[in-house]
VOKOL-892195 format. One line per 8 residues: number of its first residue (from 1); for each residue x, y, z of C-alpha. Coordinates in pm, whole numbers, plus 50000, padded with zeros to 5 digits. Example, Ala and Ser with C-alpha at 12.3 -4.5 7.8 and 13.67 -1.06 7.14 Angstrom:
% VOKOL-892195
1> 51230/49550/50780  51367/49894/50714
This chain:
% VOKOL-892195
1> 73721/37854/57809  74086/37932/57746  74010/38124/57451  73716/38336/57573  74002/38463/57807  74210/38556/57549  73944/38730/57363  73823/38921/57662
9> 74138/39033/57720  74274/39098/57342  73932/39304/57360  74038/39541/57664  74364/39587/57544  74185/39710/57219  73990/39924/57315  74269/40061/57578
17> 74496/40139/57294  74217/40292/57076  73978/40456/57285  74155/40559/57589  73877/40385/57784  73949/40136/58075  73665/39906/58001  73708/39547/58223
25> 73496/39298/58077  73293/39092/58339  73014/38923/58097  72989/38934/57730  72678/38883/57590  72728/38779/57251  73060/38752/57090  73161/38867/56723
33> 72806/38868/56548  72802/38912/56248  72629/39264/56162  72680/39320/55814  72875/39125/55518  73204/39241/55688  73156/39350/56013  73124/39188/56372
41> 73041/39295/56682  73138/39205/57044  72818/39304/57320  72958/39323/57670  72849/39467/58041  73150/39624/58255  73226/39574/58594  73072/39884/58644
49> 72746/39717/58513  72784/39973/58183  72642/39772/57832  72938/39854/57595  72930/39754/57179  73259/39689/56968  73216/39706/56620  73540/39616/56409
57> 73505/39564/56036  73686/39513/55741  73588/39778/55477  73530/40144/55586  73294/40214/55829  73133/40602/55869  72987/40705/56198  72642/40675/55996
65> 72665/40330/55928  72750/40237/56271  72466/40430/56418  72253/40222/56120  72384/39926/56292  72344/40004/56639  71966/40074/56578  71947/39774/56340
73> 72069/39560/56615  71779/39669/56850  72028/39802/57075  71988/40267/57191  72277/40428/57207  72409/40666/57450  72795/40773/57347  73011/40731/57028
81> 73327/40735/57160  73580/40933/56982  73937/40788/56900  74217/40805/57189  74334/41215/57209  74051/41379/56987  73761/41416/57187  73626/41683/56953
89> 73697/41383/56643  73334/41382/56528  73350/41779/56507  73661/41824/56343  73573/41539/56040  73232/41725/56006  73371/42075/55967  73651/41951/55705
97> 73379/41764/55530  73146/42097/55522  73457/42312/55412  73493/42050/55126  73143/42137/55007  73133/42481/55110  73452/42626/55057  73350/43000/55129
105> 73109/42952/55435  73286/43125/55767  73026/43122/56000  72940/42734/56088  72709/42633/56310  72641/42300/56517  72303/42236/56272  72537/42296/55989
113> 72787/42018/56041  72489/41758/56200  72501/41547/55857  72890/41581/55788  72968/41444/56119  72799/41118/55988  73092/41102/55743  73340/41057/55960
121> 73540/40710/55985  73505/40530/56277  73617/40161/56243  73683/39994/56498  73364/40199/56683  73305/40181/57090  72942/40266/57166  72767/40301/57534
129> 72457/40129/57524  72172/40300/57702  71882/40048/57596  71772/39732/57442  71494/39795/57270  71311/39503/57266  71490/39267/57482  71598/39079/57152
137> 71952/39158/57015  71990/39071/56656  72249/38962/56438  72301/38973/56046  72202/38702/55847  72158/38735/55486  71922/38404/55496  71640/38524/55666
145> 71331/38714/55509  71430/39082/55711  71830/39025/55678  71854/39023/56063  71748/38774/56299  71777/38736/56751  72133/38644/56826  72026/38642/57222
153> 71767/38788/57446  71860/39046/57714  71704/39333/57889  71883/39629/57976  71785/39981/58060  71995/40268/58205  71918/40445/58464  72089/40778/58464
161> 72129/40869/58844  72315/41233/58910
């Protein structure tokens, strides 16, 4: 019990320092899952009743792999949140990443930069959950025939009100 205290807590003040994003934990639904060979992820509802995913890993994780994830989990997201101070992150990444490849291009649209955005790093990665798909949300396991199998059940669906 003592633990899942500290945990909750170490988790706020993560995602405080990192994200900018006041985020007090009243129920966690599953706990560091396992989602890939070196990644885990904490599911959690607010006290404002908002579904929020941490992913923290230990290799490099791109903003493509934890949308991969996200989906893979059966989980719909809503918001990426950007890192503490840059809330144009994603934007910036994917223009330096298109000036890499394109070193003579002025004019750069938003359609342009779409697939260099994915490149960005984002480890540890704070999603808003809009959906479970399925009511099932899965975890990794390299044992089982599909790689993934139900950590939990849990419905959830948000309602966007104005």
């Amino acid at each position: 019990m003592r633990d899942r205290m500290y945990d909750e807590l170490a988790l706020e003040r993560s995602i405080k320092q990192y994200f900018g994003v006041d985020a007090d934990v009243s129920y966690v639904i599953v706990s560091k899952v396992p989602i890939s060979h070196t990644a885990t992820a904490t599911l959690f509802l607010t006290a404002k009743k908002q579904l929020l995913l941490h992913i923290s890993g230990q290799s490099k994780l791109l903003l493509g792999d934890v949308k991969k994830l996200v989906s893979r989990m059966g989980l719909k997201a809503e918001l990426y949140f950007p890192p503490q101070g840059r809330p144009n992150y994603f934007d910036e990444v994917g223009k330096n990443k298109f000036h890499e490849v394109f070193p003579g291009r002025k004019n750069i649209t938003e359609s342009d930069i779409n697939f260099y955005r994915l490149l960005a790093p984002h480890n540890p990665a704070l999603i808003l959950i809009s959906e479970v798909k399925d009511g099932n949300i899965y975890q990794f396991d390299s044992d089982a025939a599909t790689d993934w199998r139900v950590a939990t059940k849990f419905t959830y669906r948000r309602i966007r009100t104005s």
